[in-house]
C-alpha positions as CSV (number, residue, x, y, z in Angstrom):
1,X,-63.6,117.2,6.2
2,X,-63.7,113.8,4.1
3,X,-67.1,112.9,2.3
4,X,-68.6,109.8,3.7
5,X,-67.9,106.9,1.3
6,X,-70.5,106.2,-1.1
7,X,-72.4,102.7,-1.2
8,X,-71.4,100.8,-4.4
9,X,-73.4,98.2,-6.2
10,X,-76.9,98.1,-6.9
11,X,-78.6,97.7,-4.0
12,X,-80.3,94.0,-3.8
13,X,-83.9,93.0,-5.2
14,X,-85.9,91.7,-1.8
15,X,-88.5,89.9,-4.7
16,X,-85.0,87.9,-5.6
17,X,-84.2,87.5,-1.6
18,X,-87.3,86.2,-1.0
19,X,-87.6,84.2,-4.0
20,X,-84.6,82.3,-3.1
21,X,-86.0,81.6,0.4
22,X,-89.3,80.7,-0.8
23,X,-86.8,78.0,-3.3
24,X,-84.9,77.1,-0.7
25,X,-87.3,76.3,2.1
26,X,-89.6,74.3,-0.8
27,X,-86.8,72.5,-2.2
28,X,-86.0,71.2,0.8
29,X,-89.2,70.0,2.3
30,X,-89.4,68.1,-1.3
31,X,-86.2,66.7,-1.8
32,X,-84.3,67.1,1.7
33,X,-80.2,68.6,2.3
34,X,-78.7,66.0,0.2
35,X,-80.9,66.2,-2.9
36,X,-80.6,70.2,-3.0
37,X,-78.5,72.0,-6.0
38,X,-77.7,75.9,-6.5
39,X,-79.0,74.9,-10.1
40,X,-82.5,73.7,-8.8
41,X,-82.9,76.6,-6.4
42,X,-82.1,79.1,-9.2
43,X,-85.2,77.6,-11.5
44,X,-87.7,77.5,-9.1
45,X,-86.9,81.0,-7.6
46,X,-86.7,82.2,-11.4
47,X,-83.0,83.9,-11.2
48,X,-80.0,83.2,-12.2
49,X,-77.0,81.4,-10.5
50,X,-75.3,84.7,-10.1
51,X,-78.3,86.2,-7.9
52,X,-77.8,83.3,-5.6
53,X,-74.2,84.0,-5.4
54,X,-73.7,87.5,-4.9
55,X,-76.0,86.6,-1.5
56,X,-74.7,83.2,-0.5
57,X,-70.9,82.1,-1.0
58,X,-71.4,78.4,-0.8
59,X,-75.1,76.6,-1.4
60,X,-74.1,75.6,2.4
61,X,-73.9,79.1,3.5
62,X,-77.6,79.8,1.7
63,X,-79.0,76.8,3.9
64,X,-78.0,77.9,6.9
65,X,-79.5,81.2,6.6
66,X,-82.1,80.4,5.0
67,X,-83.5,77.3,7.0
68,X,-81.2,77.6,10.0
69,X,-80.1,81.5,10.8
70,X,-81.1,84.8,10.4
71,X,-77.6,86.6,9.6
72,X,-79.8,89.7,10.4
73,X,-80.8,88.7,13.9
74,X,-81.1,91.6,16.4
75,X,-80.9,91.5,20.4
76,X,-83.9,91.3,22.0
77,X,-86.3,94.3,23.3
78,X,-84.6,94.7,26.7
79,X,-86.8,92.5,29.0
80,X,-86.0,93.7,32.6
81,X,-83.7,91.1,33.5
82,X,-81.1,88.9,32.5
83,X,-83.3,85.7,32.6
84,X,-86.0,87.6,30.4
85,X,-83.5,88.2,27.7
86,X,-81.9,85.2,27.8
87,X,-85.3,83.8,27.9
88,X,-86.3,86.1,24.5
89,X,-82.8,84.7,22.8
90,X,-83.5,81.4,23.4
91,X,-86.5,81.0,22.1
92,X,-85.4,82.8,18.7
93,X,-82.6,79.9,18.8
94,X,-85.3,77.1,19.1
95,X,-87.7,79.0,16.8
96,X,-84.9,78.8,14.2
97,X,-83.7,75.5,14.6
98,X,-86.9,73.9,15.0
99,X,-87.9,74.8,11.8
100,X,-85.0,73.3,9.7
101,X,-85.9,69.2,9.6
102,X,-82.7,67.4,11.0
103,X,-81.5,65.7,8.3
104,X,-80.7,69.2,7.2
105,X,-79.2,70.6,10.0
106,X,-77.2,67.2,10.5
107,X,-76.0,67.5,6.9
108,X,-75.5,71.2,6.9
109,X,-73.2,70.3,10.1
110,X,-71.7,67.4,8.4
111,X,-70.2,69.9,5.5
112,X,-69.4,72.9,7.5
113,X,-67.3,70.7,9.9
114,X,-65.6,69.0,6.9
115,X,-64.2,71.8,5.5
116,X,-62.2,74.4,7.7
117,X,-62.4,77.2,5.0
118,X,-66.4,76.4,5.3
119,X,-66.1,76.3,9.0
120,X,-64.0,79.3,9.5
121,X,-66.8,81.5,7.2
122,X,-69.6,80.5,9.7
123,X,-67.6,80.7,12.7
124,X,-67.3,84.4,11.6
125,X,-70.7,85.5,10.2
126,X,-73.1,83.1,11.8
127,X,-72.2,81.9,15.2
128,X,-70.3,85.7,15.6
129,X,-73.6,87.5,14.9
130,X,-75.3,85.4,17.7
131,X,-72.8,86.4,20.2
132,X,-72.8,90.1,19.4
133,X,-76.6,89.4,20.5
134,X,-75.7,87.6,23.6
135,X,-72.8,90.3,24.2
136,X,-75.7,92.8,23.9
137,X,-77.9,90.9,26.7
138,X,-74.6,90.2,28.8
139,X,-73.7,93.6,28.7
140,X,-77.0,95.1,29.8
141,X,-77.1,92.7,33.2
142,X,-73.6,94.4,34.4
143,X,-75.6,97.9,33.2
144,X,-78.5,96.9,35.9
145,X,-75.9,95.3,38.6
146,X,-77.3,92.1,38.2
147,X,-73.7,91.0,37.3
148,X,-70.5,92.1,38.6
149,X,-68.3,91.9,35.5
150,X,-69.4,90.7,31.8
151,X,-69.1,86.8,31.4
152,X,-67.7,84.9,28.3
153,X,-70.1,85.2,25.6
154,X,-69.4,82.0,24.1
155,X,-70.2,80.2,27.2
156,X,-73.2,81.8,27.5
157,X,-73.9,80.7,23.9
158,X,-73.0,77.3,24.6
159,X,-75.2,76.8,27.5
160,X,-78.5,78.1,25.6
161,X,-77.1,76.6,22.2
162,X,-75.6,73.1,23.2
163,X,-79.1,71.4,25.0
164,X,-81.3,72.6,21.6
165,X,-78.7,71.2,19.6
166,X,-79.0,68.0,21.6
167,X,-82.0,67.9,21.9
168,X,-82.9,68.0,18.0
169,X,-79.7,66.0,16.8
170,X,-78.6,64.0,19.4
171,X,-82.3,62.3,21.4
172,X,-84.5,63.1,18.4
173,X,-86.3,65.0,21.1
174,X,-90.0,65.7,20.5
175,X,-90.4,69.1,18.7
176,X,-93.5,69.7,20.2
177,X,-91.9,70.3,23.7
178,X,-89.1,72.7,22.1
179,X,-91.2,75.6,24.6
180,X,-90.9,74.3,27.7
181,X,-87.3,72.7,27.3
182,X,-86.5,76.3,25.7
183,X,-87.8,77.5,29.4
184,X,-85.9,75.5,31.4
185,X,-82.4,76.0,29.0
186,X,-82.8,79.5,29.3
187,X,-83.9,79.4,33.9
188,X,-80.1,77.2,33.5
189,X,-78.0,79.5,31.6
190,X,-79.8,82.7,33.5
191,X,-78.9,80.7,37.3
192,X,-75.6,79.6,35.8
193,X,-74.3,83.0,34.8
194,X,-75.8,84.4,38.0
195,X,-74.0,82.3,40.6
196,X,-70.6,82.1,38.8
197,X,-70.4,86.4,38.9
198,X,-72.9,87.3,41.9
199,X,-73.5,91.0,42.4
Protein backbone atom coordinates (compact mmCIF):
# COMPACT_ATOMS: atom_id res chain seq x y z
CA UNK A 1 0.00 0.00 0.00
CA UNK A 2 1.56 3.55 -1.14
CA UNK A 3 2.66 5.99 1.76
CA UNK A 4 0.56 9.08 1.83
CA UNK A 5 2.49 11.95 0.20
CA UNK A 6 4.39 14.04 2.52
CA UNK A 7 3.63 17.93 2.86
CA UNK A 8 6.61 19.96 1.43
CA UNK A 9 7.58 23.40 2.34
CA UNK A 10 7.74 24.98 5.54
CA UNK A 11 4.59 25.36 6.73
CA UNK A 12 3.49 29.32 6.77
CA UNK A 13 4.19 31.79 9.79
CA UNK A 14 0.33 33.06 10.84
CA UNK A 15 2.46 36.21 12.68
CA UNK A 16 3.56 36.99 8.79
CA UNK A 17 -0.21 36.20 7.57
CA UNK A 18 -1.49 38.43 9.84
CA UNK A 19 1.09 40.96 9.48
CA UNK A 20 0.37 41.32 5.98
CA UNK A 21 -3.43 41.76 6.70
CA UNK A 22 -2.83 44.07 9.41
CA UNK A 23 -0.44 46.03 6.24
CA UNK A 24 -2.84 45.62 4.02
CA UNK A 25 -6.10 46.65 5.59
CA UNK A 26 -3.93 49.95 7.12
CA UNK A 27 -2.38 50.83 3.98
CA UNK A 28 -5.41 51.10 2.43
CA UNK A 29 -7.60 53.05 4.83
CA UNK A 30 -4.40 55.56 4.49
CA UNK A 31 -3.58 55.73 1.05
CA UNK A 32 -6.63 53.92 -0.79
CA UNK A 33 -6.41 50.97 -3.95
CA UNK A 34 -4.48 53.12 -6.17
CA UNK A 35 -1.80 54.41 -3.85
CA UNK A 36 -1.00 50.78 -2.54
CA UNK A 37 2.51 48.90 -3.44
CA UNK A 38 3.73 45.16 -2.63
CA UNK A 39 6.90 47.36 -1.56
CA UNK A 40 4.89 49.47 1.04
CA UNK A 41 2.93 46.49 2.44
CA UNK A 42 6.15 44.53 2.87
CA UNK A 43 7.73 47.52 5.34
CA UNK A 44 4.97 48.08 7.41
CA UNK A 45 4.18 44.32 7.90
CA UNK A 46 8.14 43.96 8.52
CA UNK A 47 8.75 40.93 5.85
CA UNK A 48 10.04 40.65 2.80
CA UNK A 49 8.58 40.80 -0.78
CA UNK A 50 9.04 37.07 -0.95
CA UNK A 51 6.65 36.40 2.18
CA UNK A 52 3.97 38.34 0.37
CA UNK A 53 4.46 36.36 -2.69
CA UNK A 54 4.63 32.90 -1.77
CA UNK A 55 0.86 33.85 -0.32
CA UNK A 56 -0.46 36.24 -2.93
CA UNK A 57 0.46 35.91 -6.74
CA UNK A 58 -0.46 39.39 -7.82
CA UNK A 59 -0.76 42.54 -5.16
CA UNK A 60 -4.47 42.26 -6.77
CA UNK A 61 -4.87 38.82 -5.60
CA UNK A 62 -3.66 39.95 -1.79
CA UNK A 63 -6.45 42.78 -1.89
CA UNK A 64 -9.03 40.76 -2.63
CA UNK A 65 -8.51 38.39 0.07
CA UNK A 66 -7.41 40.47 2.26
CA UNK A 67 -10.15 43.31 2.17
CA UNK A 68 -12.65 41.59 -0.05
CA UNK A 69 -12.58 37.48 0.38
CA UNK A 70 -11.84 34.96 2.64
CA UNK A 71 -10.31 32.17 0.27
CA UNK A 72 -10.94 30.07 3.45
CA UNK A 73 -14.62 30.59 3.67
CA UNK A 74 -16.62 27.58 4.94
CA UNK A 75 -20.51 26.81 4.35
CA UNK A 76 -22.62 27.78 6.88
CA UNK A 77 -23.80 25.65 10.16
CA UNK A 78 -26.80 23.97 8.46
CA UNK A 79 -29.69 26.34 9.48
CA UNK A 80 -32.89 24.20 8.86
CA UNK A 81 -33.85 25.53 5.63
CA UNK A 82 -32.81 26.69 2.48
CA UNK A 83 -33.74 30.41 3.17
CA UNK A 84 -31.73 30.15 6.62
CA UNK A 85 -28.62 29.23 4.78
CA UNK A 86 -28.89 31.28 2.12
CA UNK A 87 -29.74 33.89 4.65
CA UNK A 88 -26.19 32.89 6.72
CA UNK A 89 -24.25 33.17 3.17
CA UNK A 90 -25.48 36.24 2.44
CA UNK A 91 -24.74 38.06 5.13
CA UNK A 92 -20.98 36.71 5.11
CA UNK A 93 -21.11 38.23 1.39
CA UNK A 94 -22.21 41.70 2.70
CA UNK A 95 -20.02 41.42 5.88
CA UNK A 96 -17.13 41.05 3.44
CA UNK A 97 -17.87 43.50 0.91
CA UNK A 98 -18.94 46.10 3.21
CA UNK A 99 -15.88 46.26 4.76
CA UNK A 100 -13.60 47.00 1.68
CA UNK A 101 -14.32 51.04 0.85
CA UNK A 102 -15.39 51.16 -2.83
CA UNK A 103 -12.83 52.79 -4.47
CA UNK A 104 -11.11 49.56 -3.70
CA UNK A 105 -13.40 47.16 -4.70
CA UNK A 106 -14.17 49.40 -7.93
CA UNK A 107 -10.35 49.42 -8.63
CA UNK A 108 -9.67 45.87 -7.59
CA UNK A 109 -12.66 45.11 -10.34
CA UNK A 110 -11.15 47.54 -12.72
CA UNK A 111 -7.71 45.37 -12.86
CA UNK A 112 -9.11 41.89 -12.54
CA UNK A 113 -11.48 42.65 -15.52
CA UNK A 114 -8.50 44.11 -17.51
CA UNK A 115 -6.48 41.37 -17.59
CA UNK A 116 -7.90 37.83 -18.57
CA UNK A 117 -4.90 35.92 -17.06
CA UNK A 118 -5.95 38.01 -13.72
CA UNK A 119 -9.54 37.23 -14.30
CA UNK A 120 -9.22 33.70 -15.09
CA UNK A 121 -7.01 33.24 -11.47
CA UNK A 122 -10.11 34.66 -9.51
CA UNK A 123 -12.61 33.07 -11.46
CA UNK A 124 -10.96 29.85 -10.17
CA UNK A 125 -9.98 30.47 -6.60
CA UNK A 126 -12.28 33.24 -5.41
CA UNK A 127 -15.60 33.22 -6.98
CA UNK A 128 -15.15 28.98 -7.30
CA UNK A 129 -14.66 28.81 -3.47
CA UNK A 130 -18.01 30.78 -2.97
CA UNK A 131 -19.90 28.36 -5.12
CA UNK A 132 -18.55 25.22 -3.57
CA UNK A 133 -20.34 27.07 -0.49
CA UNK A 134 -23.46 27.74 -2.21
CA UNK A 135 -23.21 24.00 -3.79
CA UNK A 136 -22.96 22.90 -0.20
CA UNK A 137 -26.30 24.87 0.81
CA UNK A 138 -27.99 23.88 -2.65
CA UNK A 139 -27.17 20.45 -2.05
CA UNK A 140 -28.52 20.08 1.44
CA UNK A 141 -32.22 21.63 0.31
CA UNK A 142 -32.61 18.55 -2.29
CA UNK A 143 -31.19 16.38 0.99
CA UNK A 144 -34.45 17.80 3.05
CA UNK A 145 -36.96 17.74 -0.21
CA UNK A 146 -37.21 21.20 -0.17
CA UNK A 147 -35.97 21.04 -3.83
CA UNK A 148 -36.56 18.57 -6.41
CA UNK A 149 -33.26 18.52 -8.22
CA UNK A 150 -29.97 20.78 -7.42
CA UNK A 151 -30.14 24.32 -9.23
CA UNK A 152 -27.25 26.18 -11.02
CA UNK A 153 -24.90 27.39 -8.44
CA UNK A 154 -23.84 30.27 -10.26
CA UNK A 155 -27.29 31.60 -10.50
CA UNK A 156 -27.76 31.20 -7.18
CA UNK A 157 -24.54 33.15 -6.64
CA UNK A 158 -25.66 35.75 -8.85
CA UNK A 159 -28.86 36.46 -7.32
CA UNK A 160 -27.31 36.87 -3.64
CA UNK A 161 -24.00 38.43 -5.18
CA UNK A 162 -25.37 40.78 -8.11
CA UNK A 163 -27.87 43.31 -5.67
CA UNK A 164 -24.71 43.75 -2.96
CA UNK A 165 -22.56 44.49 -5.74
CA UNK A 166 -25.12 47.01 -6.91
CA UNK A 167 -25.90 48.26 -4.20
CA UNK A 168 -22.19 49.27 -3.07
CA UNK A 169 -20.83 50.11 -6.62
CA UNK A 170 -23.54 50.96 -8.71
CA UNK A 171 -26.27 53.44 -6.16
CA UNK A 172 -23.58 54.21 -3.52
CA UNK A 173 -26.19 52.67 -1.41
CA UNK A 174 -26.10 53.54 2.32
CA UNK A 175 -23.88 50.91 4.20
CA UNK A 176 -25.77 51.29 7.14
CA UNK A 177 -28.83 49.45 5.64
CA UNK A 178 -26.40 46.50 4.19
CA UNK A 179 -28.77 44.17 7.06
CA UNK A 180 -31.95 44.66 6.01
CA UNK A 181 -31.26 44.74 2.12
CA UNK A 182 -28.97 41.53 2.93
CA UNK A 183 -32.57 40.25 4.30
CA UNK A 184 -34.55 40.87 1.62
CA UNK A 185 -31.59 39.61 -1.17
CA UNK A 186 -31.38 36.48 0.53
CA UNK A 187 -36.08 36.09 1.16
CA UNK A 188 -35.40 36.72 -3.23
CA UNK A 189 -32.94 34.21 -4.00
CA UNK A 190 -34.58 31.64 -1.22
CA UNK A 191 -38.37 32.35 -3.25
CA UNK A 192 -36.60 32.40 -6.49
CA UNK A 193 -34.88 28.99 -6.23
CA UNK A 194 -38.01 27.60 -4.61
CA UNK A 195 -40.58 28.38 -7.32
CA UNK A 196 -38.35 27.56 -10.34
CA UNK A 197 -37.73 23.62 -8.74
CA UNK A 198 -40.97 23.13 -6.35
CA UNK A 199 -40.90 19.87 -4.43
Amino acid sequence: MPKPKQAVGRPRNREVDLAIVRATRELLAENGYAGLTVDAVAARAGVGKAAIYRRYATKQEMIFSVAVHDMREQPPPDGGSLRADLAAVARTIAAQLVRAPSDVLAGLLADVYADDALATRFAETFLERERHVLTEVLTRAVARGELETLPDPTTAQALLLGPIFAWLLILDGDRDKMPELTHTVAEAAASALLSANPD
